[in-house]
C-alpha positions as semicolon CSV with decimal commas, in nm:
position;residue;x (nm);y (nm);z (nm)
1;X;-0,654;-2,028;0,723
2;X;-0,889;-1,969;0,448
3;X;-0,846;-1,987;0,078
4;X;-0,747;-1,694;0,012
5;X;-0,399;-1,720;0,193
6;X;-0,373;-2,103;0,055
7;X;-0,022;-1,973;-0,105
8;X;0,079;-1,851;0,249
9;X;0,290;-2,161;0,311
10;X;0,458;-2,037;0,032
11;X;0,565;-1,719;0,143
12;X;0,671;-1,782;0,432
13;X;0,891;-2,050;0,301
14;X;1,051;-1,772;0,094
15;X;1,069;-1,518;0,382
16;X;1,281;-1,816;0,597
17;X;1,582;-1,805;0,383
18;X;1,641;-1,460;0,522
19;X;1,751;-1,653;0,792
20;X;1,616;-1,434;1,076
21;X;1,350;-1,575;1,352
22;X;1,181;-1,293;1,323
23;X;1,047;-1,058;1,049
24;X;0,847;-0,766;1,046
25;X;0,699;-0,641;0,737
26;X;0,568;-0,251;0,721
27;X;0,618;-0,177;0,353
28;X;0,254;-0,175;0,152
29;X;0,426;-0,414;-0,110
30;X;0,527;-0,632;0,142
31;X;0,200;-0,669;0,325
32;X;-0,003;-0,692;-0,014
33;X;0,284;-0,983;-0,123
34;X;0,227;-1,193;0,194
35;X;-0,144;-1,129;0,247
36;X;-0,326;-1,014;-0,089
37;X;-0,509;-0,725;0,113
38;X;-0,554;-0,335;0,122
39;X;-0,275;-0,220;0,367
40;X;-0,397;0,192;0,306
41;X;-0,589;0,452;0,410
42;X;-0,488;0,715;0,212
43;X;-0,371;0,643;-0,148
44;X;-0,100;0,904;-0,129
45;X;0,090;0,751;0,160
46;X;0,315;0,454;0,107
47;X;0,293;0,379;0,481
48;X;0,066;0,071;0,585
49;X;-0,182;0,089;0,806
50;X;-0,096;-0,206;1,001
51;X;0,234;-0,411;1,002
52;X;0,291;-0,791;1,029
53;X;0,536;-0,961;1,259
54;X;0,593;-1,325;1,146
55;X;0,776;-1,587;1,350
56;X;0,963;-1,819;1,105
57;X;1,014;-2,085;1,279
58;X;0,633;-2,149;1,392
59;X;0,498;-1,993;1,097
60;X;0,260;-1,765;1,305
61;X;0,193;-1,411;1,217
62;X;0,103;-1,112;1,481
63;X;-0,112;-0,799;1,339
64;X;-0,002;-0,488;1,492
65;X;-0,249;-0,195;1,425
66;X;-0,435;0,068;1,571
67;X;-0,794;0,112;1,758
68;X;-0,967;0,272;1,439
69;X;-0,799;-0,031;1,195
70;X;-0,858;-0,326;1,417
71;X;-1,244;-0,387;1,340
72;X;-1,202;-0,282;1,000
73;X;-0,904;-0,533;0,932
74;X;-1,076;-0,802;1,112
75;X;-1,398;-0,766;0,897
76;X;-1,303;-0,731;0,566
77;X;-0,938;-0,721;0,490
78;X;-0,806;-1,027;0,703
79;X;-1,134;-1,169;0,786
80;X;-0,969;-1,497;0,700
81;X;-0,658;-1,466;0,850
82;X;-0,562;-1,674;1,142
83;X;-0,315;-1,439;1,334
84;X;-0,249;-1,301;1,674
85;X;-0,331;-0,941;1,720
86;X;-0,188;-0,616;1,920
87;X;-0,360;-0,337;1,928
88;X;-0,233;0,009;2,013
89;X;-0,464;0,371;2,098
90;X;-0,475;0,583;1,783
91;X;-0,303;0,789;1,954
92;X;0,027;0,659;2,000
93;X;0,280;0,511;1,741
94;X;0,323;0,117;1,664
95;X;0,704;0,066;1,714
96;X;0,658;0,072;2,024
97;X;0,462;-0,251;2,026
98;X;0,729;-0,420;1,772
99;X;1,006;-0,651;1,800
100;X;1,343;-0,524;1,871
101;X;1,715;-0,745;1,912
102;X;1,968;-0,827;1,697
103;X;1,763;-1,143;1,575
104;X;1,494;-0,901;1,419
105;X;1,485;-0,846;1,031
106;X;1,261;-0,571;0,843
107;X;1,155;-0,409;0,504
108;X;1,081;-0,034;0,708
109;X;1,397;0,042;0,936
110;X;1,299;0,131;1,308
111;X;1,483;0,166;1,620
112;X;1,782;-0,048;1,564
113;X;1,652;-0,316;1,342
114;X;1,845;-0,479;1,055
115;X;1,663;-0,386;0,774
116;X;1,637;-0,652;0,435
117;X;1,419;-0,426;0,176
118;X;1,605;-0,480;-0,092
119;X;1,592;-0,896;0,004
120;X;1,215;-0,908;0,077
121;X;1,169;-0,696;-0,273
122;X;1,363;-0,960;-0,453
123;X;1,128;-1,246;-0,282
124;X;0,810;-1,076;-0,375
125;X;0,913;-1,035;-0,718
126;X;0,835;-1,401;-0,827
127;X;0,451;-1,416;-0,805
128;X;0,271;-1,735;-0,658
129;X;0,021;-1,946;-0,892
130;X;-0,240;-1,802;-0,734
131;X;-0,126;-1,411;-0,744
132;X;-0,072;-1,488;-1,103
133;X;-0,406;-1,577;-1,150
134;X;-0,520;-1,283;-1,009
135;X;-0,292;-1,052;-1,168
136;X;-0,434;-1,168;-1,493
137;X;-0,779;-1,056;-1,387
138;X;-0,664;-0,750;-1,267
139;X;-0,514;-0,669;-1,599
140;X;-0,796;-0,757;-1,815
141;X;-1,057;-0,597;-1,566
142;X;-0,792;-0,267;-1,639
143;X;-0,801;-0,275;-2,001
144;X;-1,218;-0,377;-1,994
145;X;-1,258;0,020;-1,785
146;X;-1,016;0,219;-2,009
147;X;-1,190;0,055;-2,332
148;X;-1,544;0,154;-2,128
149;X;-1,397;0,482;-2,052
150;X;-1,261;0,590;-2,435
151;X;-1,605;0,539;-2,535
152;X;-1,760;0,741;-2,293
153;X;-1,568;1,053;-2,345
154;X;-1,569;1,332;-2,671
155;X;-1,361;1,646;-2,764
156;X;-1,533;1,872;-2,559
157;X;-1,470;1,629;-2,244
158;X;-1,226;1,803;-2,006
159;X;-0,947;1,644;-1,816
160;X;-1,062;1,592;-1,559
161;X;-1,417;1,493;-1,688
162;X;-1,222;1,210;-1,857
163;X;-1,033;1,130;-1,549
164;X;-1,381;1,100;-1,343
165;X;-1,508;0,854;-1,633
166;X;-1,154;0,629;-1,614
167;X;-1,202;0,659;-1,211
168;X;-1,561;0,562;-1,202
169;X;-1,513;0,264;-1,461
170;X;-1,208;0,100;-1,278
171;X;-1,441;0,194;-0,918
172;X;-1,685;-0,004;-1,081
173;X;-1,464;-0,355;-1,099
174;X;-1,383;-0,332;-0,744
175;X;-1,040;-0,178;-0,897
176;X;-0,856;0,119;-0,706
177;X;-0,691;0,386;-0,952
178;X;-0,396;0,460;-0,780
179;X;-0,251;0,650;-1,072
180;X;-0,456;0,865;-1,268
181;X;-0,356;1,066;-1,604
182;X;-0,528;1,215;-1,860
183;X;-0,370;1,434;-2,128
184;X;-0,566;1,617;-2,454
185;X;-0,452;1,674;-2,812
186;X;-0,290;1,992;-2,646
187;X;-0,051;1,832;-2,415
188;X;-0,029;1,483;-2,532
189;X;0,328;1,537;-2,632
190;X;0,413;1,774;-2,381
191;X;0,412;1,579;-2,069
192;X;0,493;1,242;-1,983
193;X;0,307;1,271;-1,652
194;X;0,004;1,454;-1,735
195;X;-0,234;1,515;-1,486
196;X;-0,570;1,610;-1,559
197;X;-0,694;2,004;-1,592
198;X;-0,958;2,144;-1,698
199;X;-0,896;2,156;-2,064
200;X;-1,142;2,007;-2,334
201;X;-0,976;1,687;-2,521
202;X;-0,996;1,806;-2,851
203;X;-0,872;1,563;-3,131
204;X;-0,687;1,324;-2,939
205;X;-0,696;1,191;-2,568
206;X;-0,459;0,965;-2,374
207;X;-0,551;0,805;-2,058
208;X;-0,333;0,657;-1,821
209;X;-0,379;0,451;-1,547
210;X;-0,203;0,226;-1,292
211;X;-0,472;0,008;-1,115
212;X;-0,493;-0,223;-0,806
213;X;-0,669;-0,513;-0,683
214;X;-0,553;-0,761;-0,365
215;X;-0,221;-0,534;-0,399
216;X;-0,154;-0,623;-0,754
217;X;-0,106;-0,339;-0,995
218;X;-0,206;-0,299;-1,349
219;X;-0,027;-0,026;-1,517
220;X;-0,246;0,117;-1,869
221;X;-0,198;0,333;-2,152
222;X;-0,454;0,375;-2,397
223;X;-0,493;0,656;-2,704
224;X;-0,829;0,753;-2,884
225;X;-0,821;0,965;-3,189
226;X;-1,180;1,128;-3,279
227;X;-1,102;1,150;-3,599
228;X;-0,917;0,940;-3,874
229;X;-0,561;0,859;-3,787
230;X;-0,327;0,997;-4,028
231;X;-0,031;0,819;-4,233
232;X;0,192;1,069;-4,012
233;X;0,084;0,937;-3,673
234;X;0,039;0,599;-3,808
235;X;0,408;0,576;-3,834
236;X;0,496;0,721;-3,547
237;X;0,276;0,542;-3,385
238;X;0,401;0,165;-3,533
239;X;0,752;0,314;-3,505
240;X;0,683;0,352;-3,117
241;X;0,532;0,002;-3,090
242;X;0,908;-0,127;-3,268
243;X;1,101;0,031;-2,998
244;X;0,842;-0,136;-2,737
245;X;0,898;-0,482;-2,923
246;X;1,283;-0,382;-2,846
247;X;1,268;-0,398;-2,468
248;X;0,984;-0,724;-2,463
249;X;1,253;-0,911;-2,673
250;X;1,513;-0,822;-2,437
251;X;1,331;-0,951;-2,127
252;X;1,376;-1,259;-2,050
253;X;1,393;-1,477;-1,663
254;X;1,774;-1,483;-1,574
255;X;1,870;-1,174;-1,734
256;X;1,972;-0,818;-1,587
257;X;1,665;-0,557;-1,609
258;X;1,908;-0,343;-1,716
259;X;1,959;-0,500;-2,033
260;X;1,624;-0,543;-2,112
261;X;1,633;-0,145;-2,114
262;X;1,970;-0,104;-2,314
263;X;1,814;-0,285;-2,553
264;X;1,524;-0,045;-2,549
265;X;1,679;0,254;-2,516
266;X;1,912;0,144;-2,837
267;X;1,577;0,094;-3,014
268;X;1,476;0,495;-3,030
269;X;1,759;0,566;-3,264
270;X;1,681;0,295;-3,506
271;X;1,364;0,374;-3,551
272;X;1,375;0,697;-3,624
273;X;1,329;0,888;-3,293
274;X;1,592;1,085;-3,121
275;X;1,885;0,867;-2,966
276;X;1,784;1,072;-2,593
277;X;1,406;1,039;-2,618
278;X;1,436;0,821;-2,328
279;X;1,616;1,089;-2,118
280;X;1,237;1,230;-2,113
281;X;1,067;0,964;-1,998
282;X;1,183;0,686;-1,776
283;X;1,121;0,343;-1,967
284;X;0,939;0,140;-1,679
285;X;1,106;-0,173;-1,501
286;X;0,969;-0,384;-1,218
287;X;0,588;-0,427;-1,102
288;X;0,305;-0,605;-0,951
289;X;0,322;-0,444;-0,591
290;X;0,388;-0,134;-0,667
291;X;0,343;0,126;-1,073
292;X;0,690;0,051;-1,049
293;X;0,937;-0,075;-0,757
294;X;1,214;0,157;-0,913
295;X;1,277;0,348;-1,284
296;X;1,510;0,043;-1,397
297;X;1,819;0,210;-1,616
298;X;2,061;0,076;-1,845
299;X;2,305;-0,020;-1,513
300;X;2,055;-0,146;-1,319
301;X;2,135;-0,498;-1,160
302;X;1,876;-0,679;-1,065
303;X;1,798;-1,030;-1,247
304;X;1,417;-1,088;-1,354
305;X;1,327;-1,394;-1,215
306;X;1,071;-1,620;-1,365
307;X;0,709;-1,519;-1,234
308;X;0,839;-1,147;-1,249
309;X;0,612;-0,845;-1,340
310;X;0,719;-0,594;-1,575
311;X;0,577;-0,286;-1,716
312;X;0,739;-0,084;-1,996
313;X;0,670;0,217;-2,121
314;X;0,801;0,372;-2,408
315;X;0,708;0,711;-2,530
316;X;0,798;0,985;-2,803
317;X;0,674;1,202;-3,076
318;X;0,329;1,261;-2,899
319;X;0,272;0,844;-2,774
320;X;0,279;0,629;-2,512
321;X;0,238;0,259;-2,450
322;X;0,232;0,057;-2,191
323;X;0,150;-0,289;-2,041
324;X;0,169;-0,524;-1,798
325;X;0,383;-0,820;-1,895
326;X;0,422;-1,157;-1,637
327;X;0,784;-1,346;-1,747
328;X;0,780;-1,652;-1,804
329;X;0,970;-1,937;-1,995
330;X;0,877;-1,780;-2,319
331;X;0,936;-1,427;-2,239
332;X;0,721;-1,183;-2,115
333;X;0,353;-1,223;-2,196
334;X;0,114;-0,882;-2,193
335;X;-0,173;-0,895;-1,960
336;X;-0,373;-0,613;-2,025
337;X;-0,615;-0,687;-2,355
338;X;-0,936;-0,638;-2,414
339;X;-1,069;-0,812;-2,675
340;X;-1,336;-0,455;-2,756
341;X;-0,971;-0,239;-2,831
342;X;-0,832;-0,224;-3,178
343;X;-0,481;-0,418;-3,202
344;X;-0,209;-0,507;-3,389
345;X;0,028;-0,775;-3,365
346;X;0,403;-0,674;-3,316
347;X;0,713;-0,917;-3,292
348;X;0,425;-1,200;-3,238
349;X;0,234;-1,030;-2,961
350;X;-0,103;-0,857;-3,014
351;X;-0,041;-0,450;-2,878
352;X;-0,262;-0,229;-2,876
353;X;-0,408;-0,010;-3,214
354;X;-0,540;0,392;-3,167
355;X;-0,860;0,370;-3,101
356;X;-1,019;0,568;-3,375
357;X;-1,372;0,741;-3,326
358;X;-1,464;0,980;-3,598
């Protein structure tokens, strides 16, 4: 086994208190959880390209993939995995060539498996030493291209001009941009999910992105203003980055999620936004495998473990922020800086300032 799956042990300790002998993973999380690797072909599928069949008890895993993956996955993206393989034509499907039986547990439901999603996502949620490390790269790597990007760009950039430069800077550090926004002075309030067009930027330009490296996600936000800011958006803008201090305070290992956001949510009101403004926007919740495993809500159950990802997202009165935050003992700490973007600190934490370029 080679370093890179030196936390497999791990894992695989986790996935044996399912309790099954046998579990097959197809879910992209999953696969990028247990392995660290590029389970895609296309971006804008969340099926995998292979799928993993792990016997607990001997702690041996079985690749099942195509013809067209096999010499791909072998060279590059499990080079250094010791595992079995089966290999199907192209042409035909791979559930065929998977485990079936009462004994049989799975993320992806097929034939008449048991399926554990919501178990294996609660495992995966609690990153290993060495995907922390990683993450943390990821995230600064993420904020390095967006900083790169803002100063690459001008009013009379378009959309999706801007979007090519945010692409081509996160290409660059080996990072894949699996979400990609871009929204000009025009529509920077309008739309919460803007995707590019061909409009110029004009005075103000948000870019958005939510990149990925060995299957860990960085999710991005960052404003330029070519021009002075203004004591008008400078409020709204600190005002924002209170209600964003509202939901990091509330998250904390051992709590619900959904508190974390009730605490949020409460925050729009009391500082000086409308009480819905979340009802526009959902708030963020649970990352690291995926931009977000689910929008998390004011009922939602699920306890953030220590070693969690989070990314939160506020927005209103024409601004977004967001970050990637791993939990720890003392609260969630925000990943993606760059030390070349403007910030300010907030509730102790350093958040990130409109960039201004007159």
């Amino acid at each position: 086994m080679g370093e890179a799956h030196d936390d497999l042990p791990e894992k695989l300790e986790r996935l044996a208190t399912l309790g099954g002998p046998t579990i097959v993973l197809r879910e992209q999380a999953s696969l990028s959880w247990l392995l660290g690797c590029r389970s895609h072909v296309p971006q804008t599928l969340d099926a995998a390209c292979f799928d993993v069949v792990v016997d607990v008890a001997a702690g041996r895993l079985t690749v099942v993939t195509n013809a067209i993956e096999a010499p791909r996955l072998r060279d590059t993206e499990l080079a250094e995995l010791a595992a079995d393989w089966v290999v199907v034509p192209w042409w035909e499907g791979r559930d065929a060539a998977l485990p079936t039986g009462p004994e049989v547990i799975t993320d992806r439901p097929y034939g008449d498996v048991a399926c554990a999603g919501p178990q294996i996502a609660a495992l995966r949620r609690t990153l290993t030493a060495r995907q922390a490390g990683r993450l943390r790269a990821v995230c600064a790597d993420a904020a390095a291209a967006a900083t790169a990007a803002a100063q690459r760009i001008s009013p009379a950039t378009t959309e999706y001009a801007a979007a090519g430069v945010l692409a081509g800077e996160l290409l660059e550090r080996a990072l894949d941009p699996v979400v990609l926004l871009v929204a000009g002075d025009e529509r920077i309030a309008a739309h919460r999910h803007p995707l590019p067009t061909t409009r110029p930027l004009g005075r103000r330009a948000m870019l958005v992105c939510c990149a990925r490296r060995h299957g860990l996600v960085a999710s991005v936000t960052r404003t330029v203003v070519f021009d002075r800011v203004s004591a008008h958006e400078r409020d709204g803008w600190d005002r924002l980055l209170r209600v964003e201090r509202a939901f990091l305070d509330a998250t904390a290992a051992g709590t619900r999620i959904g508190e974390a956001v009730a605490a949020g949510t409460a925050a729009y009101a009391a500082h000086g936004f409308a009480p819905d403004e979340w009802h526009r926007h959902h708030q963020g919740g649970f990352s690291g495998w995926q931009p977000r495993e689910y929008p998390a809500h004011p009922g939602s159950a699920d306890v953030v473990p220590d070693g969690a990802v989070v990314s939160w997202n506020p927005s209103g009165g024409g601004w977004k922020v967001e970050d990637t935050c791993l939990v720890g003992p003392d609260g969630p700490a925000p990943l993606v800086h760059d030390g070349a973007w403007p910030t300010v600190t907030v509730g102790g934490r350093p958040r990130p300032d409109l960039l201004e370029r007159p």
